[in-house]
C-alpha positions, 0 to 999 in steps of 0.5 A: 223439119227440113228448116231446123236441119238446115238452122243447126247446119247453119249454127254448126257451120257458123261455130266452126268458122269463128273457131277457126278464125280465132285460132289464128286471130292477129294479136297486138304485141309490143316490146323490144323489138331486136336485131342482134346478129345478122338474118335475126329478128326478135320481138320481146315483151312480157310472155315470150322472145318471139322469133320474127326471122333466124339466120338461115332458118336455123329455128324453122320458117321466118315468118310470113309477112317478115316485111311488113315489120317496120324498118329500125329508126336511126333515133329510136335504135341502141346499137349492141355492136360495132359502130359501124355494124346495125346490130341493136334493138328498137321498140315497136309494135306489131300485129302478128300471128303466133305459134305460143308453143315454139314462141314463133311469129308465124305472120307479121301484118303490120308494125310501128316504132316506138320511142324507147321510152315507152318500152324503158318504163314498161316494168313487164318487160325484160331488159333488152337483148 
């Protein structure tokens, strides 16, 4: 009797931490990768406009990990400003954690850039802001 307790303790214990870790999985998220003003910071792709980083934190917490997210390259980057200003978007992937209610990136583990062509022929995405 004492090892059927403890096999259901086992099972038990073990479904609670595969739901756990599954409510926070890494996810692979890829779109327009946008830096349109100072302090902010977006990933667009087909389900949301996720924010990344808010100026001043105006729309809660940046993200854990905000520097894992790669660095914009020059040759893979539409500036949307003045010339000299480094305001624009990329394209880029990323493996984050979300909250899909606020449309957060809650953490950032690791991301790469991307040709523009690659998010220019996605039809799922929206055009870029």
């Amino acid at each position: 009797m004492k090892s059927a307790v403890r096999l259901r303790l086992a099972f038990l214990t073990m479904s609670v931490l595969a739901g756990l870790s599954a409510a926070h999985a890494a996810e692979r998220r890829c779109g327009w990768y946008s830096n349109p003003t100072p302090g902010n910071l977006w990933l667009i792709d087909r389900d949301a406009t996720w924010t990344i980083a808010s100026q001043g934190e105006a729309d809660g917490p940046d993200a854990a990990g905000v520097d894992n997210a790669p660095d914009f390259d020059p040759k893979q980057f539409v500036k949307t400003q003045h010339p000299e200003q480094d305001y624009g978007y990329g394209c880029a992937c990323m493996t984050v954690e979300t909250d899909a209610g606020k449309q957060r990136i809650t953490r950032v583990f690791a991301g790469k850039i991307l040709p523009l062509a690659k998010c220019r022929s996605d039809k799922g995405l929206p055009p870029p802001s």
